[in-house]
C-alpha positions as CSV (number, residue, x, y, z in Angstrom):
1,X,-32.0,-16.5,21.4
2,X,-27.6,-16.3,19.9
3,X,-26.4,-14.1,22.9
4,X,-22.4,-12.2,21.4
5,X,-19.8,-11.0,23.6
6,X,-19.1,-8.2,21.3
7,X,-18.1,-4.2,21.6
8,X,-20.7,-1.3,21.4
9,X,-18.8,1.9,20.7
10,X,-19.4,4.9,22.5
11,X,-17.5,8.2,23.1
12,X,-17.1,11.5,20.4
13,X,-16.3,11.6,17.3
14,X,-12.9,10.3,16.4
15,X,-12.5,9.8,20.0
16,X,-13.9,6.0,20.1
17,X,-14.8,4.1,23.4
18,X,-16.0,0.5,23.3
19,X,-17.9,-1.3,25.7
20,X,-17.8,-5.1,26.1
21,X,-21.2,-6.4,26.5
22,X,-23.2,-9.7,26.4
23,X,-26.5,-8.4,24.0
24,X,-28.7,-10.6,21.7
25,X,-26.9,-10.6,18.3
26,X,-30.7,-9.9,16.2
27,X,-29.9,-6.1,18.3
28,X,-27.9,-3.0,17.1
29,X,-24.6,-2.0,17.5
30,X,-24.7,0.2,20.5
31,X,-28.6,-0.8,21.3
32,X,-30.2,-2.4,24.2
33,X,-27.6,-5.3,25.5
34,X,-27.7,-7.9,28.7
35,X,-25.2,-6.9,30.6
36,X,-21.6,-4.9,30.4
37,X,-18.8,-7.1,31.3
38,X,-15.7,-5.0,30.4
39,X,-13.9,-2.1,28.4
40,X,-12.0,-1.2,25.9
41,X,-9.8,2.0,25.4
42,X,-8.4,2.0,21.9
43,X,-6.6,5.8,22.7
44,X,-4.3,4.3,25.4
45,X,-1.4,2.8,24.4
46,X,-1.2,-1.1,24.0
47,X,0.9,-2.4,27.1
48,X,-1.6,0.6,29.5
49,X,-3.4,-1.8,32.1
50,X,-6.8,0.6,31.2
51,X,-6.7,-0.2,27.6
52,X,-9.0,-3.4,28.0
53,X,-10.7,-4.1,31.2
54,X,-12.7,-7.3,31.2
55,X,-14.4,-8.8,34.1
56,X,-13.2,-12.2,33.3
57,X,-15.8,-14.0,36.0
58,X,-19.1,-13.2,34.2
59,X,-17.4,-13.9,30.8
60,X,-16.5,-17.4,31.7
61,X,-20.1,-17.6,32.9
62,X,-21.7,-16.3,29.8
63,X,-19.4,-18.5,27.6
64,X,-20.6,-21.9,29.6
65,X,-24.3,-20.5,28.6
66,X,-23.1,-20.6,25.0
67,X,-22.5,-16.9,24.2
68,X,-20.2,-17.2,21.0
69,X,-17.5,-13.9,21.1
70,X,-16.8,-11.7,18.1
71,X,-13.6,-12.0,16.6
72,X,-12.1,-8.7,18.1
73,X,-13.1,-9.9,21.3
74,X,-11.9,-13.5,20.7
75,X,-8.8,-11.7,20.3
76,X,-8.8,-10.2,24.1
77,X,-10.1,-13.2,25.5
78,X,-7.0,-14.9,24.0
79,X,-4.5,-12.2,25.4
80,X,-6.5,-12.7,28.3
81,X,-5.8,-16.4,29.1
82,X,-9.8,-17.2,28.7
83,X,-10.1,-18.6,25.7
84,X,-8.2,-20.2,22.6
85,X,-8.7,-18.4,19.6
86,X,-7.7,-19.9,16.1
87,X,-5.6,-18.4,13.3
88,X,-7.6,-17.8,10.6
89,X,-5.5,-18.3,7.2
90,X,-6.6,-16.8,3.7
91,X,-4.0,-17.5,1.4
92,X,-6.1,-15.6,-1.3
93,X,-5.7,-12.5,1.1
94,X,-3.3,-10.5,-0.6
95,X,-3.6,-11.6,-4.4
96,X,-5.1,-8.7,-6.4
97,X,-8.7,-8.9,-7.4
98,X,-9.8,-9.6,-11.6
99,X,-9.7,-5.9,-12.4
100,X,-6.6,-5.5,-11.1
101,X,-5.0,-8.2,-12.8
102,X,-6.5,-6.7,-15.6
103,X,-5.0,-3.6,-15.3
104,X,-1.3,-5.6,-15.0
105,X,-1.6,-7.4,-18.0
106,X,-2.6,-4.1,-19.7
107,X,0.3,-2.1,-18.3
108,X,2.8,-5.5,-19.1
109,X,1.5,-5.2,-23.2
110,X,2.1,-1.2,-22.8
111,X,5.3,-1.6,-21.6
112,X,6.4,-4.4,-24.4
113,X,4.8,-1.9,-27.1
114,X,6.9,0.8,-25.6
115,X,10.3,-1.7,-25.4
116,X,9.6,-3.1,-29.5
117,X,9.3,1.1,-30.3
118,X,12.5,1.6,-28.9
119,X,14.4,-1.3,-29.9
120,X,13.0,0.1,-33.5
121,X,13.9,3.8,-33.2
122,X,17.4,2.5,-31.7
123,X,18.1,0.1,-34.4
124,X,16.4,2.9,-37.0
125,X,19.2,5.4,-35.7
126,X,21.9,3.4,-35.4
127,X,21.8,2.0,-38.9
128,X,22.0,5.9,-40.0
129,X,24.3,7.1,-37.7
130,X,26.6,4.3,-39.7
131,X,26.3,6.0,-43.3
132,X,26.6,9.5,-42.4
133,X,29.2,9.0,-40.0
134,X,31.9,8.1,-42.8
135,X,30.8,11.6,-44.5
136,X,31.1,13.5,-41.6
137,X,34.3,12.4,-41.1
138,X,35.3,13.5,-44.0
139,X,33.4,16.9,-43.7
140,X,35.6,17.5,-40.5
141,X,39.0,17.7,-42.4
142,X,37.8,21.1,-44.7
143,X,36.0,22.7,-42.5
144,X,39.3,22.4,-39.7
145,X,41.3,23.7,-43.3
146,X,38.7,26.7,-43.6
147,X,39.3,27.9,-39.9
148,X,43.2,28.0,-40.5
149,X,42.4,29.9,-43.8
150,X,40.8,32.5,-41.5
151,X,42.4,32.6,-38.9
152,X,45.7,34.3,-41.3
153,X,43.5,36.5,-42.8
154,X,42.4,38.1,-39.2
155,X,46.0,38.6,-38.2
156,X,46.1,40.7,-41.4
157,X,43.6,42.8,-40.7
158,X,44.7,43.7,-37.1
159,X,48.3,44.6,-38.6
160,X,46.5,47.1,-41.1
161,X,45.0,48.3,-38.7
């Protein structure tokens, strides 16, 4: 028979309480179990002395018989002083998965499409901004002649008038 030290949850909903019990690992969750050796709170706030109450005595005992703790009560038993729990390391942890890769190298060639359009257009107007731009110059000089023309031609009219 593997006997865990692991947490059974109990309380309302969205209002979690844990037990700490010894209980055969082939069980359920919050099924039948051996015996209760402790609690955990996980409303209180972390430094509250009630947050996690183990009784450290009959966990000792149950690890000599071999009991192996789960990892979130490794974790206790650690803070605790009982027992040594190791690091775990995944360096893979935080690299994206292949779809999402996927999706990156999709966006990356979007994004170079989009950057080659625009290098186009820009190029595309700048090369006929260059031709029209002498013309307009010259279109300037009459049409500033034109406005003097009228200009005259309105203080006419108001000394008619």
């Amino acid at each position: 028979m593997a006997v865990k030290i692991r947490l059974a949850r109990g309380g309302a909903k969205k209002r979690p309480y844990y037990r700490v019990v010894v209980a055969d690992s082939r069980s359920p969750r919050d099924g039948k179990y051996i015996e209760k050796v402790g609690t955990h709170n996980p409303l209180l706030p972390k430094d509250h002395q009630d947050r996690i109450k183990l009784d450290l005595e009959r966990i000792e005992f149950w690890l000599s018989q071999g009991a192996k703790p789960t990892d979130r009560v490794a974790r206790f038993l650690d803070a605790a002083g009982v027992l040594k729990r190791e690091a775990r390391n995944n360096p893979l942890k935080g690299k994206p998965g292949a779809k999402a890769l996927e999706r990156i190298e999709e966006q990356k060639e979007k994004a170079a499409a989009a950057a080659e359009a625009a290098a186009e257009a820009e190029a595309a107007a700048a090369a006929a901004e260059e031709a029209p731009a002498e013309e307009a110059v010259a279109e300037e000089a009459p049409a500033e002649e034109a406005v003097a023309e009228e200009a005259p031609a309105e203080e006419e009219k108001k000394e008619e008038a």
